[in-house]
LOMAR-642010 format. One record per atom (N, C-alpha, C): residue in one letter; x negated, z negated, y negated. Coordinates in pm, whole numbers, padded with zeros to 5 digits, always signed. Layout:
N
AXZY ...
//
This chain:
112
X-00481-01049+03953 X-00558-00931+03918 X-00469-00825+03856 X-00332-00813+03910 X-00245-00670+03858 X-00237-00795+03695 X-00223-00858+03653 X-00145-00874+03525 X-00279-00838+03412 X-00436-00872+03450 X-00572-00875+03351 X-00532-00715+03373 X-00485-00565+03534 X-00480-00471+03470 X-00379-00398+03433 X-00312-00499+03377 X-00180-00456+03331 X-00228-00502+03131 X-00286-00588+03135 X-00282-00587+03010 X-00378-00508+02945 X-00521-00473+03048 X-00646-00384+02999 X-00534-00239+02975 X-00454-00221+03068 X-00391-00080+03010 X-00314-00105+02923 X-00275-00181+02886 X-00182-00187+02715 X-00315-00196+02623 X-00395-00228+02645 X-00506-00246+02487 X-00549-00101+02496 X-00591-00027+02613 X-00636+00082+02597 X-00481+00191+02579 X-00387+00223+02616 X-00262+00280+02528 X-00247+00229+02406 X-00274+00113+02315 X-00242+00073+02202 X-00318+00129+02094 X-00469+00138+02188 X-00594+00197+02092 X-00554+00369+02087 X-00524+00406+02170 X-00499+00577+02229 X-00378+00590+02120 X-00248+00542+02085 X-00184+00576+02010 X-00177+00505+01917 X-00271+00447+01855 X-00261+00378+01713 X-00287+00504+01597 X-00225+00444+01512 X-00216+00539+01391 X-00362+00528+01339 X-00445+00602+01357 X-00607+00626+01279 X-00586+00582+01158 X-00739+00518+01060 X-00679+00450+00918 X-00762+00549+00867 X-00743+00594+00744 X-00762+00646+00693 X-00797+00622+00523 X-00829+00712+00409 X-00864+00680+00257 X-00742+00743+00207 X-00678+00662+00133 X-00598+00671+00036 X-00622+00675-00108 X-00598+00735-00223 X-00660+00679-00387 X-00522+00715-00446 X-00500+00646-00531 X-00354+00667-00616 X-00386+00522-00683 X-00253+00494-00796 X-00225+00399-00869 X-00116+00307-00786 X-00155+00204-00822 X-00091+00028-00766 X+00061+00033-00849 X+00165+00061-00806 X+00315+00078-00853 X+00391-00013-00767 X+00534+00017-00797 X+00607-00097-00808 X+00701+00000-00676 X+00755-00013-00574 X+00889+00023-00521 X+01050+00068-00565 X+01051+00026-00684 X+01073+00014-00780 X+01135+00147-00926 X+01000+00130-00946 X+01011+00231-01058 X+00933+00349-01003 X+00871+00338-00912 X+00820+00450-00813 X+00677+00520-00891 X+00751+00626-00900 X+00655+00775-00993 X+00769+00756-01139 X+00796+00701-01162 X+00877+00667-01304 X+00787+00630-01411 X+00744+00666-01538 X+00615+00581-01612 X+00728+00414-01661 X+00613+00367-01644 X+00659+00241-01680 X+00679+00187-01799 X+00605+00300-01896 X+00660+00282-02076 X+00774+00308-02060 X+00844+00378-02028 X+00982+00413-02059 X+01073+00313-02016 X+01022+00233-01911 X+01118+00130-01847 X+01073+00016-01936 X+00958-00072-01965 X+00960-00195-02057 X+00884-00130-02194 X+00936-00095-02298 X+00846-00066-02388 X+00789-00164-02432 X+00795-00321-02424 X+00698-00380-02514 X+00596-00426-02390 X+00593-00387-02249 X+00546-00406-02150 X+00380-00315-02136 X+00244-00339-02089 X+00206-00273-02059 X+00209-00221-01916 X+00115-00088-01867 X+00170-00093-01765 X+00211-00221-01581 X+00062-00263-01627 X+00035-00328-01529 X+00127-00468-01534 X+00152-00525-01698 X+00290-00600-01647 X+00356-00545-01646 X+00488-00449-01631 X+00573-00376-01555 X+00609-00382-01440 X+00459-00345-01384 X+00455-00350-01176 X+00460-00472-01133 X+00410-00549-01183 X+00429-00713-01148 X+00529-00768-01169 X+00625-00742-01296 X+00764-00794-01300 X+00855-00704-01212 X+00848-00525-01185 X+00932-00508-01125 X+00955-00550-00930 X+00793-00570-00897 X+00762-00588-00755 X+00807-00703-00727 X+00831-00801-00768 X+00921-00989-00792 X+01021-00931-00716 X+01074-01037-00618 X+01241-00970-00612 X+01209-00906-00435 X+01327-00829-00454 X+01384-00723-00350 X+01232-00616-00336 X+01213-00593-00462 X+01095-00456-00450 X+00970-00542-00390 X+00889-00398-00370 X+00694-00460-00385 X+00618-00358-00417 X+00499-00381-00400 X+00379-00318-00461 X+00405-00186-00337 X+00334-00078-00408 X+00344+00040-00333 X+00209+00165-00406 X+00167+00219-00343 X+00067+00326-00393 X+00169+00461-00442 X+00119+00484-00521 X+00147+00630-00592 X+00051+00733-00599 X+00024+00826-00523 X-00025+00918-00503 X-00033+01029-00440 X-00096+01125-00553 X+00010+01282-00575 X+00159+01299-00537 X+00228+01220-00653 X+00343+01239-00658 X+00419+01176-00530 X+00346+01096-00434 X+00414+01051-00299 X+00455+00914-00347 X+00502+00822-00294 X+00525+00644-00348 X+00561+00603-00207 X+00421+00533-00170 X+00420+00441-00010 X+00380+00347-00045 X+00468+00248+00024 X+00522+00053+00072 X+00363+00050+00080 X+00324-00065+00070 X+00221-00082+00096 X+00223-00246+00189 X+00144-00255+00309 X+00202-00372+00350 X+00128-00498+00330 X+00085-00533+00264 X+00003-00655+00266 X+00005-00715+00111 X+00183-00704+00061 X+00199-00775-00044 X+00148-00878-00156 X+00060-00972-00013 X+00040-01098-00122 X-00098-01068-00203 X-00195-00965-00165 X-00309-00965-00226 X-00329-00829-00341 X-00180-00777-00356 X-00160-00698-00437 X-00185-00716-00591 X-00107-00797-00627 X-00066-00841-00786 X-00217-00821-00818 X-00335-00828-00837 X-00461-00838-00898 X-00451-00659-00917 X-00401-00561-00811 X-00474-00448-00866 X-00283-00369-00954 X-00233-00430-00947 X-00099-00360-01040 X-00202-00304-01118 X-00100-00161-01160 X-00113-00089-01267 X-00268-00010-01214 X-00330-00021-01145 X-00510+00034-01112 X-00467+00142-01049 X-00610+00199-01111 X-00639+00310-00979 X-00698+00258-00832 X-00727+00262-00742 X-00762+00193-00673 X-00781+00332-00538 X-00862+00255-00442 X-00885+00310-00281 X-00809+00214-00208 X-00708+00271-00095 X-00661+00201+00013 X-00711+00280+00141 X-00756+00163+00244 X-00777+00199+00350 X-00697+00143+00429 X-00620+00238+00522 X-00536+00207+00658 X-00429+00334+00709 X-00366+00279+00753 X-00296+00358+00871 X-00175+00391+00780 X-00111+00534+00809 X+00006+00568+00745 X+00119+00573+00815 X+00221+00509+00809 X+00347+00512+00929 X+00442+00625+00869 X+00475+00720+00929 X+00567+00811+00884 X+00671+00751+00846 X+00730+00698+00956 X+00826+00674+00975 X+00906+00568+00896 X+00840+00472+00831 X+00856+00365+00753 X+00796+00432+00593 X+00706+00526+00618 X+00654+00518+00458 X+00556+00401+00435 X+00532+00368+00532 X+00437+00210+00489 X+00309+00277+00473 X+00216+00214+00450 X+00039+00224+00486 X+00004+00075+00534 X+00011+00066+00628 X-00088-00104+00659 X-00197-00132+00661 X-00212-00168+00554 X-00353-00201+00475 X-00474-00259+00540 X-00590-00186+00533 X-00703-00261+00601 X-00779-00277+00472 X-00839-00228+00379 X-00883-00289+00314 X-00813-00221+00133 X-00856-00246+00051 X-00830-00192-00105 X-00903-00216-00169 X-00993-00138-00299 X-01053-00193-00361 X-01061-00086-00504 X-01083-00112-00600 X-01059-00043-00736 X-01169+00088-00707 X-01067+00182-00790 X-01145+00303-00811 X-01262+00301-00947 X-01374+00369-00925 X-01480+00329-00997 X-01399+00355-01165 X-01497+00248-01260 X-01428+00282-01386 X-01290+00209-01384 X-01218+00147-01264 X-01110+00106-01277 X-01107-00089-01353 X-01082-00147-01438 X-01041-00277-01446 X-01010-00399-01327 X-01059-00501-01323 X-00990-00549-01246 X-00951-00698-01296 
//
């Protein structure tokens, strides 16, 4: 019996201090080249290949918005919105700069 309430009090402390998720909107960037425009870095590049060649590698995909540039964590389902405007929903970690992604999806008018 102590271990089912030993673990009911870790789910309820986990829920009590979880980071609330929240709406995010900014452009799909690279770790990378950050808030840098990306003409200036590949000129025969548009933008959205740019973020995809620079996120390869060491870097990754990251949101840019108002001038902030946060990791974004859920790498592999990125590459489709490079270069977009887009909505992210999730949690913001200070401390890392991350956002751990619950969902993303293009901002209206955006390409996909």
């Amino acid at each position: 019996m102590t271990g089912k309430l030993t673990l009911a009090c870790l789910a309820i402390a986990a829920t009590i201090f979880a980071e609330p998720s929240r709406e995010f909107s900014g452009v799909i960037t690279d770790t990378m080249c950050g808030a840098k425009p990306h003409s200036s870095m590949m000129k025969d590049k548009s933008d959205t290949e740019c973020v995809r060649i620079c996120a390869r590698g060491s870097f990754g995909y990251a949101l840019l918005s108002g001038g902030s540039v946060m990791k974004l964590s859920n790498q592999k389902t990125l590459e489709k919105y490079a270069g977009q405007k887009v909505r992210v929903t999730g949690a913001y970690d200070e401390k890392s700069k991350t956002i751990r992604v619950v969902s993303i999806a293009p901002e209206n008018g955006s390409v996909q």
